[in-house]
matplotlib code that plots the C-alpha trace (Angstrom):
import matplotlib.pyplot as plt

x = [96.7, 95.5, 97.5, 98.0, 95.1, 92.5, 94.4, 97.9, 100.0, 103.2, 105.9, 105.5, 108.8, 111.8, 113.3, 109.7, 110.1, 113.0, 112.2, 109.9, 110.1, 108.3, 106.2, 105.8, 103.5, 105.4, 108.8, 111.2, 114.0, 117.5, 119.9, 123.6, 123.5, 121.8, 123.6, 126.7, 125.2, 123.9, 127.3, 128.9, 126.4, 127.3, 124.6, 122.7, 124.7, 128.3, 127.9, 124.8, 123.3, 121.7, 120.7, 121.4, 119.1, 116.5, 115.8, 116.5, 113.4, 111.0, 111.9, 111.6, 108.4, 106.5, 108.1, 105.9, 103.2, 103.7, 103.6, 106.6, 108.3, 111.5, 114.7, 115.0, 116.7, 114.7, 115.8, 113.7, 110.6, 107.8, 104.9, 104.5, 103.8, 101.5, 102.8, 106.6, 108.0, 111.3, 113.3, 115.6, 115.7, 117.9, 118.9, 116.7, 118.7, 117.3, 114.2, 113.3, 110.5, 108.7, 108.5, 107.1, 104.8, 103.6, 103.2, 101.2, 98.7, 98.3, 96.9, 100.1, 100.8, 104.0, 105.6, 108.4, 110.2, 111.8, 115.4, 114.4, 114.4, 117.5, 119.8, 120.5, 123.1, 126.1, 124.9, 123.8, 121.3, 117.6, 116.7, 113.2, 111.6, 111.9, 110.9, 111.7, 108.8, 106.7, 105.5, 102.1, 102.0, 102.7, 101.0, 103.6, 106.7, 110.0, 111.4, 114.2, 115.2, 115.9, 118.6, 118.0, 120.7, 120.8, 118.7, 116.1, 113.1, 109.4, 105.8, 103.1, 99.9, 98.1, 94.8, 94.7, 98.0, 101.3, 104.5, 108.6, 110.2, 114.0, 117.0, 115.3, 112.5, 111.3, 109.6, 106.4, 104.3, 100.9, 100.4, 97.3, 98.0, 95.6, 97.6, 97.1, 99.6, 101.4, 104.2, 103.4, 106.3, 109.7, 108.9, 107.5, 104.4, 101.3, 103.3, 102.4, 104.8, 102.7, 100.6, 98.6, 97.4, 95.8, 97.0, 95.4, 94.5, 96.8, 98.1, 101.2, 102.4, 104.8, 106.5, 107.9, 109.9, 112.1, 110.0, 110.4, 109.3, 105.6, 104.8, 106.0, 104.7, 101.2, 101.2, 102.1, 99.6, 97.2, 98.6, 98.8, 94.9, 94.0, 95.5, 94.4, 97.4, 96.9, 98.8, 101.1, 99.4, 96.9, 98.2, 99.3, 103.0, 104.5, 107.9, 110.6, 108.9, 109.4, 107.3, 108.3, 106.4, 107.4, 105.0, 105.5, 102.4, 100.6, 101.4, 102.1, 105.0, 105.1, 108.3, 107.8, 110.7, 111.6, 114.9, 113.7, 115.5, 112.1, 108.8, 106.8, 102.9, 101.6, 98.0, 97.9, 101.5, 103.6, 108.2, 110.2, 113.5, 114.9, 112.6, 111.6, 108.4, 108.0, 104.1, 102.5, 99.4, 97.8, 96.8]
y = [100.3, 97.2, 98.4, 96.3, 98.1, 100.9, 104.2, 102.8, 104.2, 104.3, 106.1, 109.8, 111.4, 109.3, 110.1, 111.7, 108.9, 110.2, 111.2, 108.5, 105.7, 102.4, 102.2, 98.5, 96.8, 93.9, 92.9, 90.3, 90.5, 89.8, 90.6, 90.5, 89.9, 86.9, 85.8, 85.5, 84.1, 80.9, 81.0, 80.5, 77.9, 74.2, 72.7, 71.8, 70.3, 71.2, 71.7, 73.1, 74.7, 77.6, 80.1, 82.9, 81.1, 79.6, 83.9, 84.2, 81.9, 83.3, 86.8, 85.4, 83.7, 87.3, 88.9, 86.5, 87.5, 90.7, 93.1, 95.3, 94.4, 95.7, 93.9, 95.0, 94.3, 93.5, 96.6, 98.2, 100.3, 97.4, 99.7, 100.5, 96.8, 94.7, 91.7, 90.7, 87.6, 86.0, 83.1, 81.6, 84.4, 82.4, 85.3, 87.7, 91.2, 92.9, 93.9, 91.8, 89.5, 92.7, 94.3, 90.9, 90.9, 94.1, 94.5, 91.1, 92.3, 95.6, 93.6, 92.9, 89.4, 87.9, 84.5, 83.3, 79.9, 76.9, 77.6, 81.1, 82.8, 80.2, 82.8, 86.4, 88.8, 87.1, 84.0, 82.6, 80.0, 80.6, 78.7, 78.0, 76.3, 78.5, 80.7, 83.1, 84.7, 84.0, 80.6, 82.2, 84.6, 81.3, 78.6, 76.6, 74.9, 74.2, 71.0, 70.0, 70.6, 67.7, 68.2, 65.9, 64.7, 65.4, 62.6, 62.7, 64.6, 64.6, 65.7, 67.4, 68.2, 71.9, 72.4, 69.2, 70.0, 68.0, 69.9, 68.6, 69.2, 69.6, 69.8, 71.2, 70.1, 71.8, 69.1, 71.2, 70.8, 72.5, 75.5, 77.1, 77.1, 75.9, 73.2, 73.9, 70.9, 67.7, 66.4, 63.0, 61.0, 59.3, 59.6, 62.9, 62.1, 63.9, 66.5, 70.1, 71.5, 75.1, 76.4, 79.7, 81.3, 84.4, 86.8, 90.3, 91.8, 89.6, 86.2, 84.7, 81.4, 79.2, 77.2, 73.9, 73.2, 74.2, 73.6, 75.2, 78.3, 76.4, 76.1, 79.5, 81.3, 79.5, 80.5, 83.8, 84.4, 83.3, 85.5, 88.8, 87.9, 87.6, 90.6, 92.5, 93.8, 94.5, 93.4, 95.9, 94.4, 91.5, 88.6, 85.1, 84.8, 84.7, 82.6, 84.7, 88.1, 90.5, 93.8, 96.5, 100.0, 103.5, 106.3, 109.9, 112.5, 111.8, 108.9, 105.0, 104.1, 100.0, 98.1, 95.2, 93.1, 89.9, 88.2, 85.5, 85.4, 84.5, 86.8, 86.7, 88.1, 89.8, 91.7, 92.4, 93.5, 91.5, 91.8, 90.9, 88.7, 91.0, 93.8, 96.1, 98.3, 101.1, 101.7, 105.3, 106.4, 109.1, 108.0]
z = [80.7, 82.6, 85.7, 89.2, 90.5, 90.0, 89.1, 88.5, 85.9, 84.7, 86.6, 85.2, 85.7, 87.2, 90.4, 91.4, 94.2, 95.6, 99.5, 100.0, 102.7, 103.2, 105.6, 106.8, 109.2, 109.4, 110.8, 111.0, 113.9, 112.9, 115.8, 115.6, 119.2, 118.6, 115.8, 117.6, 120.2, 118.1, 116.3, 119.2, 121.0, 120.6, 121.7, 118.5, 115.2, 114.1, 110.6, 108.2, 111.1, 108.4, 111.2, 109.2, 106.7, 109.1, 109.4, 105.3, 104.9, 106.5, 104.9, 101.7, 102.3, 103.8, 101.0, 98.0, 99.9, 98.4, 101.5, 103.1, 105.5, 107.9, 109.2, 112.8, 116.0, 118.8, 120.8, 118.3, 118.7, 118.3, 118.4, 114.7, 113.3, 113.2, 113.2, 114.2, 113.6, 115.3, 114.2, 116.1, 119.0, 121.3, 122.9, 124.7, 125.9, 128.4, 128.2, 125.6, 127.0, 128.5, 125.1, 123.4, 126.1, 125.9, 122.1, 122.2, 124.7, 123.2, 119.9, 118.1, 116.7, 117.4, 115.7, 117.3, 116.8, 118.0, 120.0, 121.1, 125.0, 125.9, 127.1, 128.3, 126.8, 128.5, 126.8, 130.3, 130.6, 131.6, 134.9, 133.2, 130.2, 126.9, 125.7, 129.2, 130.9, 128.1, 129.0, 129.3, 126.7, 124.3, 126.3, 126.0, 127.4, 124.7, 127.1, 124.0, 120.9, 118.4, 116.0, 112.9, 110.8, 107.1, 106.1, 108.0, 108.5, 110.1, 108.9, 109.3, 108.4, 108.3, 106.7, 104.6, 103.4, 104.5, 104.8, 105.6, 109.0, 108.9, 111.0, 114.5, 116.5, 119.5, 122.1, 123.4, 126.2, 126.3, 128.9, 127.4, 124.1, 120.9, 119.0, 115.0, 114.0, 115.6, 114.3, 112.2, 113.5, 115.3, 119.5, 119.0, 116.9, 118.4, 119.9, 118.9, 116.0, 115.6, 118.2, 119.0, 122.1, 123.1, 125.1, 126.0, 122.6, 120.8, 119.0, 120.0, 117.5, 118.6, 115.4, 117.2, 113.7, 111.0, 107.6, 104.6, 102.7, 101.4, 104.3, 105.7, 102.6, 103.1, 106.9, 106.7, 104.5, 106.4, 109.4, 106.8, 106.3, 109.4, 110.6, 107.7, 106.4, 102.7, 99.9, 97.5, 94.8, 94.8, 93.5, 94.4, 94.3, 90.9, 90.8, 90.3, 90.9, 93.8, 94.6, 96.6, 97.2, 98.8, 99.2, 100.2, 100.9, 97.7, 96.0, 96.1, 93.7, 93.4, 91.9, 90.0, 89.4, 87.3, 88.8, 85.5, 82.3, 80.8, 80.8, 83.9, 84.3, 87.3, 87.8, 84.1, 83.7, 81.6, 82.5, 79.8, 81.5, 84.9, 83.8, 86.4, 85.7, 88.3, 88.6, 90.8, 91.7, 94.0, 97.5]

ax = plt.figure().add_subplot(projection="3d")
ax.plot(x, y, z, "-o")
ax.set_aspect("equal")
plt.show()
């Protein structure tokens, strides 16, 4: 058997994985405090404002990277990951700044994004520049937010590649922080769209703009390298394919699943059309 790796196998005996958890080093916050909170804002556009998407897309795009990777709230314990990412946190509950702070300075890496650290938990207005308390910790100043119509859109360019910007646009200023893209044009052009800065033992990135998942698929792998969080199974992303693993006190079990009608090919394993193949080995 070719196998994803050295010692894979199939899965000997099914529900062996039963009592097994995943154990991720990477998070994504998705807060039902801050949900409502956008819901309920009206400051940015009426219609198609895709928050709960804006978070769906950067999910999706760690996920093709092919690494685990927990929902959480942001009252959650941040100590266990590596890496913690937060779209659109426009609200910050108490507490929440200190614990960003903290986890970045201890060597975590935190990505957060335009429209986040607006508000408290009553929905109140910070009397500062976003994101709150963490001007330092980001190196930057959010002074706006740009809300595009439907039809239009900016650019950028990161690492010789050139990626869309859609619907929001934070207007940075530099406090500190190392700009990795400007924006390409409108008023804005030479403005800093992603930046990184940092802080203690830690990275903080600030993403100025909404893009899409090439980018955020191409980013977040270079994040997952640089913080050398391994793969579940090495392999560029294959369209349509999804891997998940679990493990207990002796083995690895790995899911590899085709949402395709047609056959897909990953590390040597071929799915027939929405296969799944379940794949162990010993740790």
């Amino acid at each position: 058997m070719s196998g994803c790796d050295t010692g894979w196998g199939p899965l000997g005996r099914f529900g062996s994985h039963k009592n097994t958890e995943t154990k991720a080093r990477v998070a994504i916050i998705f807060d039902w405090d801050n949900l409502r909170g956008l819901d309920e804002q009206k400051s940015l556009r009426n219609v198609n404002r895709d928050f709960e998407q804006v978070i769906m897309e950067h999910y999706e795009a760690v996920i093709q990277n092919y690494v685990s990777v927990d929902v959480i709230a942001q009252t959650a314990d941040f100590s266990r990951y590596k890496v913690i990412i937060a779209p659109m946190l426009y609200m910050f509950l108490p507490g929440t700044a200190d614990k960003i702070r903290i986890f970045i300075k201890n060597g975590g890496t935190f990505i957060i994004t335009f429209y986040s650290g607006m508000v408290n938990e009553n929905d109140l207005a910070f009397e500062c520049f976003p994101p709150f308390a963490l001007n330092d910790v980001f190196g930057i100043k959010a002074e706006e937010t740009d809300s595009l119509e439907d039809s239009d859109e900016n650019s950028f360019n990161w690492e010789g590649k050139t990626y869309k910007v859609k619907r929001y646009c934070d207007l940075v200023q530099l406090y500190g922080a190392e700009v990795m893209a400007v924006y390409e044009q409108d008023f804005y052009a030479g403005l800093p769209v992603l930046t990184k800065n940092e802080y203690g033992s830690g990275m903080a990135y600030y993403m100025a703009a909404r893009s899409d998942v090439d980018f955020l698929r191409d980013f977040y792998a270079r994040v997952l390298c640089d913080t050398e969080i391994s793969q579940i199974v090495k392999s560029e992303y294959v369209k349509d394919v999804m891997v998940k693993e679990r493990c207990d006190k002796e083995k690895q079990y790995v899911f590899l699943m085709n949402f395709s009608r047609d056959s897909r090919e990953i590390c040597g394993e071929t799915l027939k059309g929405y296969e799944v193949k379940i794949l162990e080995k010993y740790l």
